[in-house]
C-alpha positions in Angstrom: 5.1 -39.3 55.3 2.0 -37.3 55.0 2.7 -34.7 57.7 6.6 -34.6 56.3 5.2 -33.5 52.8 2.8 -31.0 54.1 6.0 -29.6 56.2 7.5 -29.1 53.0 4.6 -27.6 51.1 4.0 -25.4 53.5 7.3 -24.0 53.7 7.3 -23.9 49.8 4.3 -21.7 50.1 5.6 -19.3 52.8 9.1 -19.1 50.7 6.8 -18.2 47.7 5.0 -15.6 49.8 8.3 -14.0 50.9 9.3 -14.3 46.8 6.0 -12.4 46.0 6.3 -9.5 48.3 10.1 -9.4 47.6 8.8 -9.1 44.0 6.4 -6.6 44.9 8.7 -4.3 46.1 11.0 -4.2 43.3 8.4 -4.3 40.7 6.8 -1.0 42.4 10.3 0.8 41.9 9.3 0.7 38.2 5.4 0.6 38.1 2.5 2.0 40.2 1.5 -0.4 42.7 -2.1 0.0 41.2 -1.1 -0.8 38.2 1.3 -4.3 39.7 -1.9 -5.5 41.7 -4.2 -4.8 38.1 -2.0 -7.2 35.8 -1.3 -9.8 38.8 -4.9 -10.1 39.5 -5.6 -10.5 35.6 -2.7 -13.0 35.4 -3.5 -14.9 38.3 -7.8 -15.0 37.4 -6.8 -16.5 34.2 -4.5 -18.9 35.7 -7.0 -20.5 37.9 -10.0 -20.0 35.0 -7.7 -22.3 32.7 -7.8 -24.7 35.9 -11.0 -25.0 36.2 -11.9 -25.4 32.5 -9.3 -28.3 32.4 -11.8 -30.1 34.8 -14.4 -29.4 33.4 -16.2 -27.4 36.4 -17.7 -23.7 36.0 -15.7 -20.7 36.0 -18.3 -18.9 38.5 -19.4 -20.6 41.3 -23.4 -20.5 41.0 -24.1 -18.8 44.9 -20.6 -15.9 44.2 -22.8 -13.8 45.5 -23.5 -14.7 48.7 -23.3 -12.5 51.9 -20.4 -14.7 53.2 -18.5 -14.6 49.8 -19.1 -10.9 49.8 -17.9 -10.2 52.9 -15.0 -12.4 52.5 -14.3 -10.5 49.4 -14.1 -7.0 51.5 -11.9 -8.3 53.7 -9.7 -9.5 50.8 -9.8 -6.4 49.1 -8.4 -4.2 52.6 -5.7 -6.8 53.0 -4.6 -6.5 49.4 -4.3 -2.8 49.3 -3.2 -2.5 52.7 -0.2 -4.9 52.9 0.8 -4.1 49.5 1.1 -0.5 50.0 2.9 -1.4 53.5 5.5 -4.1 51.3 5.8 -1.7 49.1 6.8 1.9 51.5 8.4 -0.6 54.3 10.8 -3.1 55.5 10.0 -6.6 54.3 11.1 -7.5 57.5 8.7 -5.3 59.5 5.6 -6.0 57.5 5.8 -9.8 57.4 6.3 -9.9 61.4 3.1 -7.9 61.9 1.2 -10.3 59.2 2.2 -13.4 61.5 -0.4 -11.8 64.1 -3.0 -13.1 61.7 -4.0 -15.8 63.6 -4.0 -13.8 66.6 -7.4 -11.9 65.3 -8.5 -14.9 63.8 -8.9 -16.4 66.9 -10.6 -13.3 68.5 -12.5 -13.4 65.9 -13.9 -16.6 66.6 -14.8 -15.6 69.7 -16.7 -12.4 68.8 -18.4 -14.2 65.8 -18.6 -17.5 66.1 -18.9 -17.8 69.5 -15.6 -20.0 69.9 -14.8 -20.8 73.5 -10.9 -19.9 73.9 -9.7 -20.7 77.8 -7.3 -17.9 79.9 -4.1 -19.9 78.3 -5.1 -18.2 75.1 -6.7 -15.1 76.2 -2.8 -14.9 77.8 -1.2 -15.8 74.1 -2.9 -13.5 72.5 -2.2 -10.2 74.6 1.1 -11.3 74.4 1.1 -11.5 70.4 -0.2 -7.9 70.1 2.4 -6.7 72.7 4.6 -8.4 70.3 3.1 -6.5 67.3 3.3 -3.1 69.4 7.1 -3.9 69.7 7.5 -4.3 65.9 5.5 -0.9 65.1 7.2 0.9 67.9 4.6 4.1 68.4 6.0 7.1 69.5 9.6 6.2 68.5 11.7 6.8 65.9 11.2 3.4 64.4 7.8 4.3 64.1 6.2 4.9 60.2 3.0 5.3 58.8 2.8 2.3 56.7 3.2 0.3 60.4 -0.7 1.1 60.0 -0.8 -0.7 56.8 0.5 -3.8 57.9 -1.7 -3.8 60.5 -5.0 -2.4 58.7 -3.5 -5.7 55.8 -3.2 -8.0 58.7 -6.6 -7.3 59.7 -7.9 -7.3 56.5 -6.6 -10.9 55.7 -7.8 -12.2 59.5 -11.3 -11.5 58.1 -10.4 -12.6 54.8 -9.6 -16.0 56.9 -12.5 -16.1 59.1 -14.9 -16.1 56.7 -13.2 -18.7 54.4 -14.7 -21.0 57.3 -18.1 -20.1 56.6 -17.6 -20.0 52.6 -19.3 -22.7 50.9 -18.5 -26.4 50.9 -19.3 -26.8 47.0 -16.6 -23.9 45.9 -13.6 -25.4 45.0 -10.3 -24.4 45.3 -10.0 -23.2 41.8 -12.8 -21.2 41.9 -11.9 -19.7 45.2 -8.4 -19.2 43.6 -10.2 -17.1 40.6 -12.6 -15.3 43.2 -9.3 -14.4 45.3 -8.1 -13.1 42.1 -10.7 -11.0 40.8 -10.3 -9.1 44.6 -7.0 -8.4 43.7 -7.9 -6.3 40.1 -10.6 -4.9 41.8 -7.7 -3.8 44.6 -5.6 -2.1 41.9 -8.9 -0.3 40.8 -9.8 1.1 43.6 -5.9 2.3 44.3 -6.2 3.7 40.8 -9.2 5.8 41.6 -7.6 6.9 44.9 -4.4 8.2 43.0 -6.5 9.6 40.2 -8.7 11.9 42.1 -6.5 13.0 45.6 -2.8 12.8 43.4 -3.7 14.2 40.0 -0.5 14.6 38.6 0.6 10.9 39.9 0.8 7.9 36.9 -1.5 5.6 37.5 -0.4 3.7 34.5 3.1 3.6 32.8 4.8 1.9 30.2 6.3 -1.8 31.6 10.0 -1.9 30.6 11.3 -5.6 29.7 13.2 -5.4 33.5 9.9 -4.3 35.0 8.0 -7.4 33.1 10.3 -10.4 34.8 9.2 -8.7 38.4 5.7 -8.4 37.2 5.6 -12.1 35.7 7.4 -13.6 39.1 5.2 -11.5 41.0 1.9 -13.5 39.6 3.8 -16.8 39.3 5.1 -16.5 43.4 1.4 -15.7 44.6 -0.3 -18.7 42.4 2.4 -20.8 43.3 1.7 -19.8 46.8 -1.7 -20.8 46.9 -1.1 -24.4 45.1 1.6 -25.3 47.6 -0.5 -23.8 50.9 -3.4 -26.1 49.5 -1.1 -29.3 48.8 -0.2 -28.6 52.4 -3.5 -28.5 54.6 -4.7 -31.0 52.4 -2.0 -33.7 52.9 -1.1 -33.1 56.4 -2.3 -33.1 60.2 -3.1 -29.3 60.3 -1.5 -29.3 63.8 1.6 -30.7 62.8 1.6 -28.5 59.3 0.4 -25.3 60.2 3.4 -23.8 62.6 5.4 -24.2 59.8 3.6 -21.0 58.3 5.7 -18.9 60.2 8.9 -20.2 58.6 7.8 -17.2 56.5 9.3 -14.3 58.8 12.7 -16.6 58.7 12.3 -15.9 55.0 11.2 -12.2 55.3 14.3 -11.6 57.1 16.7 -13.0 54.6 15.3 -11.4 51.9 15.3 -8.1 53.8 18.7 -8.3 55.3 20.6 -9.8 53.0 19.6 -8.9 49.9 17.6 -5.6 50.3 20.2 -4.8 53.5 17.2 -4.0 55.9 18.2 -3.4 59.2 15.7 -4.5 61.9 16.5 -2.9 65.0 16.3 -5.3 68.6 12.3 -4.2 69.2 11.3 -6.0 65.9 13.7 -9.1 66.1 12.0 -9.5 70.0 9.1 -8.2 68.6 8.4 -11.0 65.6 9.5 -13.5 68.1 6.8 -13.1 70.5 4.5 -13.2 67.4 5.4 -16.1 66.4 5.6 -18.3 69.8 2.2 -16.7 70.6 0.4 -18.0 67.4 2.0 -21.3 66.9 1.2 -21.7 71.0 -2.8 -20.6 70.0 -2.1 -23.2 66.9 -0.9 -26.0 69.7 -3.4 -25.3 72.0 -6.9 -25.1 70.2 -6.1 -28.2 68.0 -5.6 -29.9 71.6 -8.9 -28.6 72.4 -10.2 -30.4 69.3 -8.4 -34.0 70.2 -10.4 -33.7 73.4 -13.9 -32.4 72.2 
């Protein structure tokens, strides 16, 4: 029963990921991105502060500072500006199959970093996930746009993000690691700010927010804290090797939202493409975790 409700939380949480870049997009079409990621990040820091005052635990965590937390946070901050710009200029479709690599680098990773021993099975698995990612971007083709490099430079950025979550402190709780993401995300918008500010003068960096443009922005921040709740509920209740390939439910989700409703059209390279990503990483998933049983 455990692993059955992980299952389900962890598709809850990809569904709410797929909600918040769907919500992305259309909130951009009335707002600067900059100005989206500012509010979210302000909406989503006070959520989790009101969480951790209801138990009682401090706001800050005493060691924020840390050169894992601040390395974590740099990461978080390329991944945020980097995906969101690439959700926001391309294909939902397209950008979510390239995030599903994630794993993919977070295993290399390992091995660069933390010295994790990965056999030929999955040196094999992931090659064949970035062939897969090469398929989706499609250089030197007419399917080919610059925001590809987004996705990828926000794939990256969220790997590291990922990789040194493992090395974050035991003491920080979820709450205050949900605040911390947070604050990364209004320092994203600042930074994108400044970059339209002083290379687009004439650009808005901040307009007035329209009562259609405030239900985007509102289900925007709602989708990404609900997406963190339910992705917690699920490696906490589950077996993380039954729960986690369910994480890639997520490009099912991408593709609804951007076929049917935003009438994307993925060509044959990306479909083939997203489906090598995602038999690669949930092989890697497989594999390592049977690596663990053994060890």
């Amino acid at each position: 029963m455990d692993n059955i409700r992980g299952s389900v939380f962890m598709t809850l949480a990809m569904l709410a990921f797929t909600l918040e870049d769907f919500t992305l997009k259309k909130a951009t079409e009335f707002i600067p991105l900059s100005q989206l990621l500012i509010i979210c990040g302000i909406l989503g820091s006070l959520f989790f502060i009101s969480c951790s005052r209801s138990v009682k635990e401090p706001i800050f965590y005493k060691d924020s500072f840390n050169k894992t937390l601040i390395i974590r946070s740099i990461f978080e901050i390329m991944g945020r500006i980097f995906y969101a710009l690439a959700i926001a200029f391309m294909p939902i479709t397209n950008a979510a199959s390239i995030l599903q690599a994630t794993p993919l680098v977070v295993v290399l990773g390992a091995v660069i970093f933390l010295n994790e021993k990965v056999g030929w099975r999955r040196w094999t698995a992931i090659l064949t996930g970035f062939i897969g990612v090469l398929m989706i971007i499609q250089p030197g083709t007419n399917g080919f746009t610059i925001f590809s490099i987004f996705a990828v430079l926000g794939m990256i950025g969220f790997a590291g993000r990922d990789l040194a979550t493992r090395m974050s402190p035991v003491g920080m709780s979820n709450y205050q690691l949900g605040s911390f993401g947070f604050y990364m995300v209004i320092i994203a918008g600042i930074i994108l700010s400044g970059f339209n500010y002083f290379f687009f003068p004439g650009k808005t960096i901040w307009g007035t927010i329209s009562f259609d443009a405030w239900i985007f922005v509102i289900a925007n921040a709602a989708a990404g804290v609900s997406a963190y709740f339910c992705l917690t509920i699920a490696m906490r209740v589950g077996d993380v090797s039954f729960v986690t390939p369910f994480r890639y439910v997520r490009v099912l989700f991408a593709m609804f939202f951007g076929v049917v409703i935003l009438g994307e059209q993925p060509n044959a390279l990306v479909i083939i493409g997203s489906v090598i990503v995602v038999l690669s990483g949930i092989y890697i998933i497989i594999r390592r975790n049977q690596n663990t049983t053994k060890s």
